[in-house]
C-alpha positions in Angstrom: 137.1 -59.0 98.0 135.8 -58.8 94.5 138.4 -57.2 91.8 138.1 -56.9 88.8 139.9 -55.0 85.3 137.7 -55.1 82.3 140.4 -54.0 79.6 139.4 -52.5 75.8 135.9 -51.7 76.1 133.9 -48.8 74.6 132.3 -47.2 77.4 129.6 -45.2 77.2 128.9 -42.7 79.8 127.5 -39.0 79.6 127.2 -39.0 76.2 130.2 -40.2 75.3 131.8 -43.5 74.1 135.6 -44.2 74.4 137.8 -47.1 75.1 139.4 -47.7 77.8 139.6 -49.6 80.8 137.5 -50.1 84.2 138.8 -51.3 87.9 136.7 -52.5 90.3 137.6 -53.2 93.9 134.8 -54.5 96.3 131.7 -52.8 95.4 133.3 -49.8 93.7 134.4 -48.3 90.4 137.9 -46.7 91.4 139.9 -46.4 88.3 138.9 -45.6 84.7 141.6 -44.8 82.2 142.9 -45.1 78.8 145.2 -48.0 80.3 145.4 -49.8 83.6 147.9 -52.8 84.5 147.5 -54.5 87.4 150.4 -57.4 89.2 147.8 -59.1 91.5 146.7 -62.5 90.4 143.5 -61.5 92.5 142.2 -59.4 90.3 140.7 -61.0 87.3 141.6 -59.6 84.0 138.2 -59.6 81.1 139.0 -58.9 77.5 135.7 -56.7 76.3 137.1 -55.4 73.2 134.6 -54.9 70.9 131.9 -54.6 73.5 130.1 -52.0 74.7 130.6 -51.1 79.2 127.3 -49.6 80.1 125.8 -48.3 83.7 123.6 -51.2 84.2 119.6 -50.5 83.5 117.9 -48.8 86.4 114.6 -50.0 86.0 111.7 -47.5 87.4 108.7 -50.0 87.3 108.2 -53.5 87.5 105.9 -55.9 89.0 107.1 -58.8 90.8 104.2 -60.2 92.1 105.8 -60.9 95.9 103.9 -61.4 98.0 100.6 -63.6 97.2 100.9 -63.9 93.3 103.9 -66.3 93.3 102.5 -68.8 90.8 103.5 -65.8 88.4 106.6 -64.7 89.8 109.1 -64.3 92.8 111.4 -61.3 93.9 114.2 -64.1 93.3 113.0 -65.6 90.1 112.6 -62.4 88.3 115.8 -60.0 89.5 117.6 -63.2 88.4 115.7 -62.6 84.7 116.8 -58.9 85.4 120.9 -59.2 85.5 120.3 -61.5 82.9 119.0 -58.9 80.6 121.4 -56.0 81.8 118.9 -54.5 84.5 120.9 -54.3 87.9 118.3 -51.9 90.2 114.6 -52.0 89.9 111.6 -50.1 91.4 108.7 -52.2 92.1 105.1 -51.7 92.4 102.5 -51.9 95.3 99.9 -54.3 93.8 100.8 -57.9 95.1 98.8 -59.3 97.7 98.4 -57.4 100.4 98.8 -54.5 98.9 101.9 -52.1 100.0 99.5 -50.1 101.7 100.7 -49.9 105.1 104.8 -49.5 106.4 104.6 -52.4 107.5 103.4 -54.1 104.7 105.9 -52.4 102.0 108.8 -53.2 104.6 108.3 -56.7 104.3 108.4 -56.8 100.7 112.2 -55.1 101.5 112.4 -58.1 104.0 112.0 -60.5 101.2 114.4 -58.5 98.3 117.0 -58.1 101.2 117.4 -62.2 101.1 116.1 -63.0 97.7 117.0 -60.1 95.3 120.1 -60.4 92.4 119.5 -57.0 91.3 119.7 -53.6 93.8 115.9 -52.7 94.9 113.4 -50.2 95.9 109.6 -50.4 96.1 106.8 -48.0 96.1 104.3 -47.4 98.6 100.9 -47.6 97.6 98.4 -44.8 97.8 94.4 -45.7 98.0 91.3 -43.5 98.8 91.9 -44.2 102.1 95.3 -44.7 103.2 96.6 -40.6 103.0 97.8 -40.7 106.9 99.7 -44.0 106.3 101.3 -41.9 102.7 102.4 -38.7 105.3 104.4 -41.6 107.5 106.8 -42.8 104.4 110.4 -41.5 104.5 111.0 -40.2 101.2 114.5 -41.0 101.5 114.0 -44.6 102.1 111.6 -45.5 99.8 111.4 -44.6 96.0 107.9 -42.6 95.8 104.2 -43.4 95.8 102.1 -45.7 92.9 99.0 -43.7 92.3 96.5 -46.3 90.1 94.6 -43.3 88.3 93.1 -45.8 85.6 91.9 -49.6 87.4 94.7 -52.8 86.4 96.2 -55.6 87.5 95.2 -55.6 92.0 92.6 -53.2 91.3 94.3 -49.9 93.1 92.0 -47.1 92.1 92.0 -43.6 93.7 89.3 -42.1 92.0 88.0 -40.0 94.5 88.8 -36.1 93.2 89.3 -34.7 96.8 91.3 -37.6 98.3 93.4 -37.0 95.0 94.2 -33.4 96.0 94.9 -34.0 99.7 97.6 -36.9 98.0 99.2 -34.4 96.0 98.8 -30.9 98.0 100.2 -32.6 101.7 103.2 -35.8 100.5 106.2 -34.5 99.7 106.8 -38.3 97.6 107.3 -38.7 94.2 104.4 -39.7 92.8 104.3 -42.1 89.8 100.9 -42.5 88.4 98.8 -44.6 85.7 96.6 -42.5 84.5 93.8 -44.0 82.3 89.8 -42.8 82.8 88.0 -45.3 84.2 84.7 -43.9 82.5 85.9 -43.6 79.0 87.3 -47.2 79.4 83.8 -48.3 81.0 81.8 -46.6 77.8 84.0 -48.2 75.3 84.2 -51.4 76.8 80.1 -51.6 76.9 79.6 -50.4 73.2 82.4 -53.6 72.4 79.8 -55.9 74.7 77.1 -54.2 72.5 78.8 -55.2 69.6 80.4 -58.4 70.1 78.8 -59.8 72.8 81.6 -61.8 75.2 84.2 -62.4 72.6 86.0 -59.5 72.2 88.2 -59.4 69.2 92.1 -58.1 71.1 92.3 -55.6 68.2 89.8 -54.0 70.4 92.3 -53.4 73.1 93.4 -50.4 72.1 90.0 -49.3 71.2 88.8 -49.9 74.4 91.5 -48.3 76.5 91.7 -45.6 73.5 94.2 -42.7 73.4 91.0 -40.6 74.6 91.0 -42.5 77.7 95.1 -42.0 78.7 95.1 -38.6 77.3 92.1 -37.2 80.0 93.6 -39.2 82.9 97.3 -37.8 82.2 96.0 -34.1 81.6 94.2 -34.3 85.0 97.2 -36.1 86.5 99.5 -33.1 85.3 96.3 -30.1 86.2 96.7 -31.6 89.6 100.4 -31.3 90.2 100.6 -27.9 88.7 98.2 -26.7 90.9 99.4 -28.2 93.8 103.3 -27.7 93.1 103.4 -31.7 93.6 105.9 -33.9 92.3 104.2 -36.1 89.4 105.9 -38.7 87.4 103.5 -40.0 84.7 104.2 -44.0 84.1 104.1 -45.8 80.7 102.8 -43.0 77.9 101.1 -44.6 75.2 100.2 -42.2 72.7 101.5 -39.7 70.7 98.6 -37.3 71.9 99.6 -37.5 75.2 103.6 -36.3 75.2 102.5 -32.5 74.0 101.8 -32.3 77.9 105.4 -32.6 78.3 108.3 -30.1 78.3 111.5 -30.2 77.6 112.6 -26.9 78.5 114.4 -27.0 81.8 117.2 -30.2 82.4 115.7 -32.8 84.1 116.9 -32.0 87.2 114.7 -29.2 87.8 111.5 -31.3 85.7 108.5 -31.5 88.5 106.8 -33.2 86.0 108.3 -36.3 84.0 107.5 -39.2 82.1 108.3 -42.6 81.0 107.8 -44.6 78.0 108.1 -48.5 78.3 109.9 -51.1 75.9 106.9 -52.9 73.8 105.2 -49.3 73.8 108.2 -48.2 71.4 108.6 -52.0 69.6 104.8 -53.3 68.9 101.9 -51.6 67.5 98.3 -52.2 67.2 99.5 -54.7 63.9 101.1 -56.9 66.3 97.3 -58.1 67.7 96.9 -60.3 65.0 100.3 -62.6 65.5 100.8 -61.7 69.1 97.2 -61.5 70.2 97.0 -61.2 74.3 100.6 -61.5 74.9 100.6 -58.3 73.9 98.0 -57.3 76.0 99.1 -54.5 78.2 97.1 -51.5 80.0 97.3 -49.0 78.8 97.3 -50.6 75.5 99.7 -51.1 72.4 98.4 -48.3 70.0 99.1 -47.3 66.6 101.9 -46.7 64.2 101.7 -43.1 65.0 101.6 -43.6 68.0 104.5 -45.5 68.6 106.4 -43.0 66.3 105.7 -39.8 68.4 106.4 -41.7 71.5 110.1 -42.1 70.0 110.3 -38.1 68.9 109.2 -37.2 72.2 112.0 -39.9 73.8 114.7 -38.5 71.3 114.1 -34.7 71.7 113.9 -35.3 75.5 110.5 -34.6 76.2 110.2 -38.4 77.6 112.9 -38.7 79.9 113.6 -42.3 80.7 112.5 -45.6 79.7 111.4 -48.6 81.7 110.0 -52.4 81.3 106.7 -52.5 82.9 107.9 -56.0 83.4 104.4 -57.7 84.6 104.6 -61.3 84.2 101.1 -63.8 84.2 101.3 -67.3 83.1 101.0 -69.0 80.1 97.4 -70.7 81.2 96.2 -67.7 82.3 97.3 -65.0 79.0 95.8 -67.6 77.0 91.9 -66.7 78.1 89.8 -64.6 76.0 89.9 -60.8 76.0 87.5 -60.4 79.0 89.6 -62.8 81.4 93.2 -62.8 79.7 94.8 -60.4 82.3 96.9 -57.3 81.2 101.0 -57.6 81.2 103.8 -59.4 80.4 107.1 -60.5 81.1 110.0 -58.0 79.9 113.2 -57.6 81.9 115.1 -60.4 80.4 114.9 -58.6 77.3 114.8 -55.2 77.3 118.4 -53.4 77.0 118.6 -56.2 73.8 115.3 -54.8 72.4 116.6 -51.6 72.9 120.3 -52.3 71.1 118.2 -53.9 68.7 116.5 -50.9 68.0 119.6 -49.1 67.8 121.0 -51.6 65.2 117.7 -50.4 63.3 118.8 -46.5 63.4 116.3 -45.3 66.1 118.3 -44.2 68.8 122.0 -43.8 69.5 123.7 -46.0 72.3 124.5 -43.1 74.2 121.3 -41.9 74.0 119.6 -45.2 75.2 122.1 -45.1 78.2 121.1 -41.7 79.2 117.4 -43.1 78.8 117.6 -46.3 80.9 120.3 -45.6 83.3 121.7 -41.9 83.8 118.1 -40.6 83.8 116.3 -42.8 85.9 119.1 -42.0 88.9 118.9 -38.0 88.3 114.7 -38.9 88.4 114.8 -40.4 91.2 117.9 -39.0 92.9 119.4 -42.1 93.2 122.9 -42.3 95.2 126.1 -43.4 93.2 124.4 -45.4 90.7 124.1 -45.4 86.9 126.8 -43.9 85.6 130.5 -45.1 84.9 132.4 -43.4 87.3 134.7 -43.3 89.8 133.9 -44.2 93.2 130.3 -45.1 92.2 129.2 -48.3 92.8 130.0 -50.9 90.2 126.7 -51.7 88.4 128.2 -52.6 85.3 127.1 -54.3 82.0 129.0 -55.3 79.0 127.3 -56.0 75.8 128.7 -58.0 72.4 126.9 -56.0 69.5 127.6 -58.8 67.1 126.3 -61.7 69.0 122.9 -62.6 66.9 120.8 -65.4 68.8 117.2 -65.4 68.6 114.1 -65.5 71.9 112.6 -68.9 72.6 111.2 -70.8 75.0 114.2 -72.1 76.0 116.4 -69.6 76.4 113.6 -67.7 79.0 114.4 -67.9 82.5 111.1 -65.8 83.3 109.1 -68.1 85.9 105.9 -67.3 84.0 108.0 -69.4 80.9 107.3 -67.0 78.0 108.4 -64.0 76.2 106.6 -62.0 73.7 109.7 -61.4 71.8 109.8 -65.4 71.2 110.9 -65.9 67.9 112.3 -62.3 67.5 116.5 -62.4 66.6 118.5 -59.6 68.4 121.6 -58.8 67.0 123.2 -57.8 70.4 123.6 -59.6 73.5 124.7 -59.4 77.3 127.4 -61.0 78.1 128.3 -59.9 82.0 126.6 -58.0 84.5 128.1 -57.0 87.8 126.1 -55.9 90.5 127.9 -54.3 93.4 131.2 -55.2 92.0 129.5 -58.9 92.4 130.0 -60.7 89.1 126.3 -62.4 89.3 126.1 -63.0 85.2 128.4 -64.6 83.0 127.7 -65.7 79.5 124.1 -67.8 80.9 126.0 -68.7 84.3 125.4 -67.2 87.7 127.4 -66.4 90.7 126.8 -68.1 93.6 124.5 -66.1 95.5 123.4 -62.3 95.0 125.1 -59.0 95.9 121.9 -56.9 95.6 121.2 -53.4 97.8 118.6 -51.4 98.8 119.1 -48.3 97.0 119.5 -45.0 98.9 118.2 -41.3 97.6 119.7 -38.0 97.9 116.9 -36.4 98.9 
């Protein structure tokens, strides 16, 4: 039996922050009060004052490259970066090799979480142009929604076939999450950069390339489409400014049919970045602009982006350091995330109750998650504390990605995580790790 008092910390929780203190029994939260004292010597005391108690991150998208691209990654190797960084469930995507095309295929990636993972799981199913009959098999509440790959990346998943599009969002009853980018404008732009520089593409290009243009008619279709069809559509990673007037913030989320997400090095880099960070900071769709990144925060703050996520895609070193054409798209992220995002509160953009609303209370309303991401009595303890004056700064080192790399080396965050529970499991502590994991497979109240 795991128990637990964290005493003194300012929890933050529904838009509030107060101090207090937290029990945990087993996998549960069951007490929270100004004050708690406990006899047993099995319960062990922590002294948080001064740190901030958070829901841990729910993570809607991440690549972990199990099955068949383990030289990058493993469900084990990268969960484990995950509770490191704060993040205690993740979502992740369809495109490993094989594909999570079939049931059977997607339910043997829960085989391998189920013995492997140190942070709670879910996966999507993937949809193609033709795999609809397999989609109308998937239990929604079992399985966290469907990956529709509107724009071509990392597995090549494109449904761009317009009727098999329709039947995908007029007949499942999933969630869909898409990546919408046009394939056409990204094919025209990409041959007048051939034109121009032959086979060595500047990166700066990147963004050119896969332009604001290209995101804006893919996600404008994307949305068309689900209003038509009533479908439920979840747009993934918004890059441009351009791009969030599609979205409303007029009903609570709840009620939302159609949402979005904005990722971590979206809201931190900008198309400046290229020229110290070069492919690194490759992702698809790309790093924009300045403005860019600035409307993506005014449509995060005033709600009309409703939760934010990693993208976590990890490649290795060898292979991010190829030329634009051959250095693939992505990059390693959930070690560092929830400390980006403190950092960025440190800087004034965002309140920490606001962040926690963005990374963990929305992402369970989103996906209707059960008994996670909030600090609450009897949900389950998926906890985080974090020091807010603990400076230390991203190498090499300190990265326990497999891949070996961060693209926040070098960068000095002023806050830091010092425990994360999972299931009432203690799994990190201060660099150290429990034993063995406590993960779950999230359930949905759907």
């Amino acid at each position: 039996m795991n128990s637990y008092l964290i005493k003194n910390a300012n929890i933050v929780n529904e838009g509030t922050i107060f101090t207090g203190d937290v029990l945990i029994k087993d996998d549960l939260i069951v007490e929270i009060a100004a004050s708690i004292s406990v006899k047993s010597s099995a319960v062990r005391v922590i002294d948080a004052d001064g740190h901030y108690l958070i829901p841990g991150m729910i993570d809607d998208q991440v690549h972990f490259r199990e099955p068949g691209l383990t030289h990058k990654a493993t469900i084990a190797t990268e969960s484990k970066a995950a509770v490191a960084g704060g993040i205690t469930t993740f979502i992740e995507m369809p495109n490993t090799v094989p594909q999570a095309t079939t049931i059977d295929l997607l339910e043997d990636k829960f085989a391998i979480a189920a013995e492997d993972s140190w942070a709670n799981y879910s996966f999507m199913f993937g949809g193609t142009n033709d795999n609809l009959e397999e989609i109308l098999k998937v239990d929604p509440t079992k399985v966290a929604g469907l990956k529709l790959f509107l724009g071509s990346s990392t597995g090549n998943m494109l449904v761009d076939d317009p009727d098999t599009l329709e039947k995908i969002f007029s007949k499942t009853n999933l969630l869909i999450s898409a990546h919408c980018e046009d394939e056409a404008t990204i094919r025209e732009n990409l041959a007048k950069a051939k034109a121009e520089f032959g086979d060595d593409i500047p990166i700066d290009q990147h963004p050119i390339i896969r332009s604001e243009e290209a995101c804006y008619i893919s996600s404008s279709r994307a949305i068309a489409l689900a209003k038509k069809t009533g479908a439920r559509l979840h747009v993934f990673h918004l890059s441009t400014a351009k791009e969030t007037a599609l979205f409303s913030n007029k009903k609570p989320l709840k009620d939302k049919k159609i949402t979005a997400e904005v990722c971590v090095h979206h809201l931190w880099f900008t198309d400046k970045d290229y020229a110290t960070k070069g492919t690194k900071i490759k992702w698809n769709p790309a790093v924009k602009t300045e403005k860019d990144r600035d409307g993506l925060w005014e449509a995060l703050l005033n709600d009309k982006i409703d939760v934010i996520a990693t993208d976590h895609a990890p490649h290795t070193k060898e292979e991010k350091d190829n030329g634009y054409l051959t250095a693939p798209s992505g990059g390693p992220l959930v070690q560092h995330a929830v400390e980006a995002l403190f950092e960025m509160h440190h800087r004034g953009r965002i309140s920490v109750e606001k962040l926690v609303e963005k990374i963990a209370h929305n992402p369970a309303i989103l996906f209707e998650i059960k008994d996670r991401g909030y600090v609450k009595e009897g949900y389950k303890a998926d906890l985080v504390l974090i020091d807010p004056n603990a400076p230390w700064t991203v190498s090499k080192e300190n990265t326990v990605y497999k891949c070996g790399w961060s693209p926040f080396e070098g960068t000095t965050f002023k806050s830091r995580v010092t425990h994360t529970f999972v299931n009432g499991t203690l799994c990190y502590e201060g660099g150290r790790y429990a034993t063995k994991p406590n993960a779950e497979r999230i359930t949905f109240n759907r």
